[in-house]
N, C-alpha and C positions, 0 to 999 in steps of 0.2 A: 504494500500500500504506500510505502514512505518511498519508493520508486517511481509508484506509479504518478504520485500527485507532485513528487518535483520532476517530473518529464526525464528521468533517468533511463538509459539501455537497462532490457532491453522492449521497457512498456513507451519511451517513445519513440525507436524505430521501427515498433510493430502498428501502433498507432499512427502514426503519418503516414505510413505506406497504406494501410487500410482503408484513411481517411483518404487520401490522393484517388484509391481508385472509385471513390462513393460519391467525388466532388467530379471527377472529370471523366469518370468512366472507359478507363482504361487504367491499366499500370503503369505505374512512374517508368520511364527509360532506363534509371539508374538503378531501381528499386534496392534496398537494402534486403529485403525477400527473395532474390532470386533464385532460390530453388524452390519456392511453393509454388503451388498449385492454385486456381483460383479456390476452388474450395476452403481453403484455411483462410481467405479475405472473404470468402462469406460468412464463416463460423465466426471471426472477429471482429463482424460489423455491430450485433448485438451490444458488446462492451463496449468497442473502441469508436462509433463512430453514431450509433443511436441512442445514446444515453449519457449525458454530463458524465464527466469525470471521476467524481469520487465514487458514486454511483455503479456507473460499467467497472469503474476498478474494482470495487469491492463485491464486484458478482464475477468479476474473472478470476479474482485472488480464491473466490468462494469455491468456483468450479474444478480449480486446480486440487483444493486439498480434497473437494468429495470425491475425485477421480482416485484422487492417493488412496483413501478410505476404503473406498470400492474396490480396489487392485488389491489390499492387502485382504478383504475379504473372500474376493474371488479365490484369490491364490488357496486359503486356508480352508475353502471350502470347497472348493471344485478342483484346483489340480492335486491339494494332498488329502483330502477326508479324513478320513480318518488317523492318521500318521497326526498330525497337526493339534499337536496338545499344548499344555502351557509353555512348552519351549521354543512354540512358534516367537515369541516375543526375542530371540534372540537373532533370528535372520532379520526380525523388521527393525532390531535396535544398529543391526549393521548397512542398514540402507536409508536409515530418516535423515541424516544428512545430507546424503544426494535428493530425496525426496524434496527436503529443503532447499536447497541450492537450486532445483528447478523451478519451485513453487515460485521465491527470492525472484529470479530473474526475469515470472513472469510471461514464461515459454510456452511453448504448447504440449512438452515432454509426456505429462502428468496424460492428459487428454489421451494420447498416441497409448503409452503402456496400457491406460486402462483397458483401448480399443482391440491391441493383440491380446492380451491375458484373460477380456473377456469370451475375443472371437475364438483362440484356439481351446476353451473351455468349451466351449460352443461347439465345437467344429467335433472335439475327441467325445463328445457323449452323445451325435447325433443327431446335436441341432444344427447341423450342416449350413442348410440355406440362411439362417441368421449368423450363425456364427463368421461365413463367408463375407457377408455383408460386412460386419464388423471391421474384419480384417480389409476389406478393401478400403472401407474409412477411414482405417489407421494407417494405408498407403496415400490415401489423396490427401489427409493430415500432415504427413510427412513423409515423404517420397520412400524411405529406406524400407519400410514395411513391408514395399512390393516385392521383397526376395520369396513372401508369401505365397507367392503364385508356384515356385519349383517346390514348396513343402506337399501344398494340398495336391498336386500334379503325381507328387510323386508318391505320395499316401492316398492314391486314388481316390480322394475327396471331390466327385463328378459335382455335386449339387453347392458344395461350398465354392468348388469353381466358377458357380453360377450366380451366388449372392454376392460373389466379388466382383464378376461383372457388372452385375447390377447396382451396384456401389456406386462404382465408373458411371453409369448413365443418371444414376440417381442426383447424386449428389455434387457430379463434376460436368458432365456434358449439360443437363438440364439447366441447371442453374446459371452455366454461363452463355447458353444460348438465350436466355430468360432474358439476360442485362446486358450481357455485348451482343447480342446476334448472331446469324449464323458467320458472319465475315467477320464479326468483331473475335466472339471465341477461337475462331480458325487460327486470326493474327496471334493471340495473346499465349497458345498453346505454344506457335511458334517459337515465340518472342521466350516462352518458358524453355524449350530446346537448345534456343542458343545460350541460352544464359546457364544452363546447364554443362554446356561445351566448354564454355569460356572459363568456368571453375572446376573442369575436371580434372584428373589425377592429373594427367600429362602436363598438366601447368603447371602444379605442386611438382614435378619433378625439374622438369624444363627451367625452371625462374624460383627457387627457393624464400627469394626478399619478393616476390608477388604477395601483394596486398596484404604483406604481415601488419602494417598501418592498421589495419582494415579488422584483420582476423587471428589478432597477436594467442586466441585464447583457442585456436585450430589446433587438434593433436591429432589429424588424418593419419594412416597410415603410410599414404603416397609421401605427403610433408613430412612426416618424422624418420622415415626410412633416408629422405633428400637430404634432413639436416646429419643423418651420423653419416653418411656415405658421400658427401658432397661441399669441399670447402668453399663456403662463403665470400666473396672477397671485402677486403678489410677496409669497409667505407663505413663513415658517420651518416650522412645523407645519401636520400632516395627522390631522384627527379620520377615522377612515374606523369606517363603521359597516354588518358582513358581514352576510348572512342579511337574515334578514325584521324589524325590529324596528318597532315599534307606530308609528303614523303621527306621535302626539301625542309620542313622545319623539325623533322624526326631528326635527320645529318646535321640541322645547325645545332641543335640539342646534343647531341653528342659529342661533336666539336668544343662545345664548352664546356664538359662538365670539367670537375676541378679534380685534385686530386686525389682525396676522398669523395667521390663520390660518385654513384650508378644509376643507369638507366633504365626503368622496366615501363614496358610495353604493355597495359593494361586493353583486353579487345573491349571489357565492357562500359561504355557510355558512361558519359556522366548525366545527369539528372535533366539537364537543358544542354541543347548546342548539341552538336555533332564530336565534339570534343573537347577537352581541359587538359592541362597542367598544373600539379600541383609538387612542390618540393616538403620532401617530409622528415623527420629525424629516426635515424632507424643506429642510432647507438646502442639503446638497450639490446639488438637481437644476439645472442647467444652463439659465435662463432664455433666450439668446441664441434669435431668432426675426425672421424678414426681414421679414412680414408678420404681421396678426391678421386672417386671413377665415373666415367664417361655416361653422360645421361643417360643412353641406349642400354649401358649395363643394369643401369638403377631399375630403370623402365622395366626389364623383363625378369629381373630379380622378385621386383615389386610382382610382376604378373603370373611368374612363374611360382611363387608361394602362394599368392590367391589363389590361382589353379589347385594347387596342392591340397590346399585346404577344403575348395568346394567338391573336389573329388570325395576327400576322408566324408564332408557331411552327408554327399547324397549316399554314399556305402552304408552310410551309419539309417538314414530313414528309410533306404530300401529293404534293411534287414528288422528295421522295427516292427515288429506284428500291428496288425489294424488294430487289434481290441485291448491290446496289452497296456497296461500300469505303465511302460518305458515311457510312454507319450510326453510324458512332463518331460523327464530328462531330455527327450530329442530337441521339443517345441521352445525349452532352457537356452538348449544350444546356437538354436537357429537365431534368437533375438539377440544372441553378441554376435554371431555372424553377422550382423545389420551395420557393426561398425570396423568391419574389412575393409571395404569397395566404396565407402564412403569419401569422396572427397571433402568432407567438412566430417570433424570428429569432436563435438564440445564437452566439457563437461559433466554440464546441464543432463547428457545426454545417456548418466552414466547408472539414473533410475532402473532403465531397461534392464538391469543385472539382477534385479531384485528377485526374477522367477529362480535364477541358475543360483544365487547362494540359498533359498529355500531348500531348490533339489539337493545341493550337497549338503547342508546341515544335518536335513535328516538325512541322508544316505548315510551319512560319519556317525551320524549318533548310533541308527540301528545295528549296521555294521560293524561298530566299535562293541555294543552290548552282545550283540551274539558270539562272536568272534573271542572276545577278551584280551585279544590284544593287538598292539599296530601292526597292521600290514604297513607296505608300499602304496597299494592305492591310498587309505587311511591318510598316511603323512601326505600324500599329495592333495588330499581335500583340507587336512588341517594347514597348512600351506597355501593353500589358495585363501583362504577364510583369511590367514594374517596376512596375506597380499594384500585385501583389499583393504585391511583397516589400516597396513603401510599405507595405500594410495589412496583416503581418506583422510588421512593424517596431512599429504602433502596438498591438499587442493591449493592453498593458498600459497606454494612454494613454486611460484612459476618458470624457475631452470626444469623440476620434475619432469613438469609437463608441457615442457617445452619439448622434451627430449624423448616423452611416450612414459613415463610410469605407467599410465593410468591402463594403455593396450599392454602392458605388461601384464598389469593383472588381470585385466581381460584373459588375456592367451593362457593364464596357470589357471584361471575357472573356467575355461572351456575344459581345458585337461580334466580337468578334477570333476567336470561334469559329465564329460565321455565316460568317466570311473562313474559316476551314479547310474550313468544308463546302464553297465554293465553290471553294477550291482543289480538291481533291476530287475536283466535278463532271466540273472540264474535263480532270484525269488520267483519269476513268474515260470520257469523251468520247474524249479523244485515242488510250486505248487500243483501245473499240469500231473506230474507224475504222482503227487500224494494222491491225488483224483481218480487218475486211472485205475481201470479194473485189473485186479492182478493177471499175471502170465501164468502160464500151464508149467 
């Protein structure tokens, strides 16, 4: 609220972009939004642009914590049931700070988790066509969700396929044929394409000091890979020049800079005009790098462990039984996989983890009491659990996460939550055969 009402990031760059398209009816050039979707400037016209201020803020600020409410409820009651006793209060005491910090800034985070954690509860107990819906909403909310489409595909989810299309019509194509028209929505889809382009990976690899001005609090993948693998050069100032600007004053630009200082070529527009110049101070960015190899290497290095990784997930949902209890653990793993392929990786954004330390808590706890004593898998769930209150501990230390803590701990809870799925496996193995009728 104390953000919202001094025009603080990030309720007034969500606000003016909303407001700009309600006033002129189209999206700013420059838009600070450039990866939404119209969708998310329909759902925040309610707060931000038809309702005074204190007002929409404090039913946005309202909206954010009942989504939180509701996701720790869902979780407790639809992905663990039964499992989920008074010790549930320990995986939500290790995520209310991220909880927090999305709520703080004001994001759409809270919204998004609710919309997967309620849709794939939805989807694994057969309420398919809503739950599908769901999840398509928490794609047109914020684009990363759409990796949704190879889960349900690949868990033969025919009908939930169908409520996600109809997400798409519902909620994205209607609404903007409704208020731009059919040529208006055609342009703005567009205009969302390029703007997608313009910040994809290959830029974070390409140009490292690219719009750090802009995006100092980005822990991408593509970017954090860029900065350990790719030296910096040792400038104070950043001349960055947006849009399109005439080729002969790109060269006289160049000619001048000084000698501390760099030139980045920004494609996307500035707000008015066809293009700007702006000179910015880029001292603070964080030079430390192990290596300097050649973008091309970064690029395929970077591609070639995505790859790697999307292989390992789809092996892992193809071997998932339709009906089995694993469901959590997989559906766990799939929402950190949201922040791989991401060219933008924020904090804020770190909510999303809340299903996967669930899964492993209880996997640790059950596992630990049957068992009696540490395994290997064990210490790597206990491991990941103190990873993340390490990368909790650090939010506010920003070399950390300059440099990826945070996908660090990411990458040790996916681990640690492969390990629950397979704990999992062999309860739902051991139970098939308690079942069975005996053999001759």
């Amino acid at each position: 609220m104390r953000r919202a009402l001094r025009d603080r990031p990030d309720w007034q760059q969500l606000r003016s972009e909303v407001r700009y398209v309600w006033e002129h009816g189209h999206t700013a050039p420059g838009t600070a939004m450039f990866g939404y979707l119209p969708t998310t400037t329909f759902a925040l016209w309610p707060f931000m642009a038809w309702t005074p201020l204190p007002i929409g803020a404090a039913l946005y600020v309202l909206s954010n914590i009942l989504a939180g409410l509701a996701s720790i409820w869902i979780l407790r009651r639809w992905w663990l049931g039964t499992d989920a006793d008074a010790g549930f209060v320990w995986p939500v005491a290790l995520i209310c700070v991220n909880f927090a910090h999305a709520i703080q800034a004001n994001q759409v985070t809270m919204w998004t988790l609710l919309a997967c954690v309620a849709g794939l509860a939805l989807v694994e107990r057969r309420r398919e066509l809503s739950g599908g819906l769901l999840l398509g909403l928490a794609a047109l909310i914020k684009t990363m969700p759409a990796m949704f489409i190879g889960y349900l595909l690949l868990r033969r989810r025919w009908r939930a396929l169908l409520g996600f299309a109809a997400a798409i019509v519902l909620f994205n194509i209607l609404p903007s044929v409704a208020y731009f028209g059919w040529r208006g929505a055609i342009d703005e889809h567009r205009a969302w394409l390029r703007r997608a382009g313009w910040h994809g990976n290959r830029h974070q690899i390409e140009d490292p000091l690219l719009r750090v001005h802009r995006h100092r609090s980005n822990a991408s993948y593509s970017a954090v890979l860029a900065r350990w693998l790719r030296r910096m050069p040792d400038v104070n100032r950043q001349v960055v020049l947006s849009g399109t600007p005439p080729p002969e004053f790109v060269d006289a630009t160049r000619a001048r800079l000084g000698e501390r200082e760099a030139l980045s070529l920004d494609p996307m527009p500035p707000r008015t005009g066809a293009w700007a110049g702006q000179t910015v101070d880029i001292s603070w960015v964080p030079r430390f790098a192990v290596a300097d190899l050649p973008v091309r290497v970064i690029y395929w290095l970077w591609a070639g462990t995505l790859a790697a990784g999307l292989i390992g997930l789809l092996w892992m949902t193809w071997r998932t039984p339709a009906d089995g209890q694993e469901w959590t653990a997989l559906a766990a793993v799939w929402m950190l996989a949201m922040f791989w392929p991401s060219p933008m990786a924020r904090h804020y954004y770190l909510s999303w983890a809340f299903p996967a330390i669930c899964v492993v808590w209880f996997a640790l706890r059950h596992d630990l009491a049957k068992r009696g004593h540490w395994t290997r898998g064990q210490l790597l769930a206990g491991t990941a659990l103190l990873a993340w209150i390490v990368s909790t501990a650090c939010l506010g230390w920003h070399l950390a996460r300059w440099y990826g803590i945070h996908l660090a701990a990411i990458a040790i809870l996916i681990a640690a939550a492969v390990w629950a799925w397979r704990v999992a496996r062999r309860q739902s193995s051991a139970a098939a055969r308690a079942i069975s009728p005996e053999q001759p």
